[in-house]
N, C-alpha and C positions, 0 to 999 in steps of 0.2 A: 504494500500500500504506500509507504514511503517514498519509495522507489520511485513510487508513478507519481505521484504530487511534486516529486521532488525533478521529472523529466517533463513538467509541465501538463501534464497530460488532465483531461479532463474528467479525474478518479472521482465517483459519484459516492463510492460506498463500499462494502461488503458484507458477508454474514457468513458464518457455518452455515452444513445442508442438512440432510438426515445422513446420509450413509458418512460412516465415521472417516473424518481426515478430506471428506468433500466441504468446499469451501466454492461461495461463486464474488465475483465481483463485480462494480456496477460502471462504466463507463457513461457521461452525459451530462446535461441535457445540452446537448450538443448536431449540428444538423449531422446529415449521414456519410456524408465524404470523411468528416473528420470526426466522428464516431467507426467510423471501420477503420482508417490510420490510428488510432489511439489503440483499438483493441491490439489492432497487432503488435504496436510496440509494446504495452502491458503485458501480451500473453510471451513476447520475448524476455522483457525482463522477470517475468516468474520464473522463465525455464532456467533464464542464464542464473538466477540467485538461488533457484533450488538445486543447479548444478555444487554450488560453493559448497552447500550446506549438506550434498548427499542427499536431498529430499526428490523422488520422482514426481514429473507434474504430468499428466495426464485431459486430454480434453475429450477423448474418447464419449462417445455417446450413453455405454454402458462398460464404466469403467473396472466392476466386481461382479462376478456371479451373484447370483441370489436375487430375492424380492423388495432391491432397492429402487430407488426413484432413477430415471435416466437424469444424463447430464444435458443442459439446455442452454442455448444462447437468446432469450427472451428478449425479444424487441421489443421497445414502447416507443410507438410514433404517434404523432397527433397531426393532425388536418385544417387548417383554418380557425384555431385558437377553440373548440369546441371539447378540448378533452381531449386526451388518448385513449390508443387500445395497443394494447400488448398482443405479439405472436407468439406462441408458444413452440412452433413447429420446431424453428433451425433447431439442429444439433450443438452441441459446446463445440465443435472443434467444426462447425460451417464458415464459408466465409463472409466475412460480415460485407464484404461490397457486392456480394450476390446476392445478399439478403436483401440489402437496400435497393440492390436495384429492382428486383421481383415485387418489395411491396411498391417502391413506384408505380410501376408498371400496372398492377392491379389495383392500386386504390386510387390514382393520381392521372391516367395513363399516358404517363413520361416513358417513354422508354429510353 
C-alpha cells in the first residue's frame, strides 16, 4: 500500500478476503486509461516486494482448491454523475484496458 501512495498512484484502499492470506486492493476514483496504468504498476510493485520478502502473489482467478470465493477485478464505473455500478465478471488477473474498453463499448458505445 505504501509503495503505491508513495509511486503516486491512485491507491483507493484495501481489505483482507475470506480465503486466508487473500487480500484485494482498490485503485481510483480515477477515469479508465489511468485506472488500468495504475493497476498494473500496483500489481508490479506487489510482485517485485513480495519477491524481497519471499511472499508469493498470485492473481489467478481460483487461486486454492476448495469452497472459496474466486479472485475478482470488480469494476465500478458511473455514467453521467447518476451513480455507479460495479462489474463483477473480470477475473483478478484480467486486463484492466480490456475491461474498460468492453464496458465502453456496451454501456457508452465508444469503441
Amino acid at each position: 500500500m505504501q509503495a503505491s501512495v508513495d509511486a503516486g498512484l491512485a491507491f483507493a484502499g484495501a481489505n483482507w478476503e475470506v480465503m486466508p492470506g487473500q487480500a484485494e486492493f482498490q485503485i481510483g476514483a480515477v477515469d479508465g486509461l489511468t485506472a488500468s496504468d495504475h493497476i498494473w504498476l500496483a500489481r508490479w510493485l506487489l510482485q517485485r516486494i513480495g519477491e524481497d520478502h519471499r511472499v508469493a502473489v498470485t492473481f489467478d482467478a481460483k487461486p486454492a482448491k476448495g469452497d472459496w470465493n474466486g479472485a475478482g477485478m470488480h469494476t465500478n464505473f458511473s455514467t453521467n454523475g447518476s451513480g455507479y455500478l460495479e462489474d463483477r465478471r473480470p477475473n483478478a488477473n484480467a486486463d484492466p484496458y480490456a475491461v474498460a474498453a468492453r464496458l465502453l463499448a456496451m454501456v457508452c458505445g465508444i469503441d
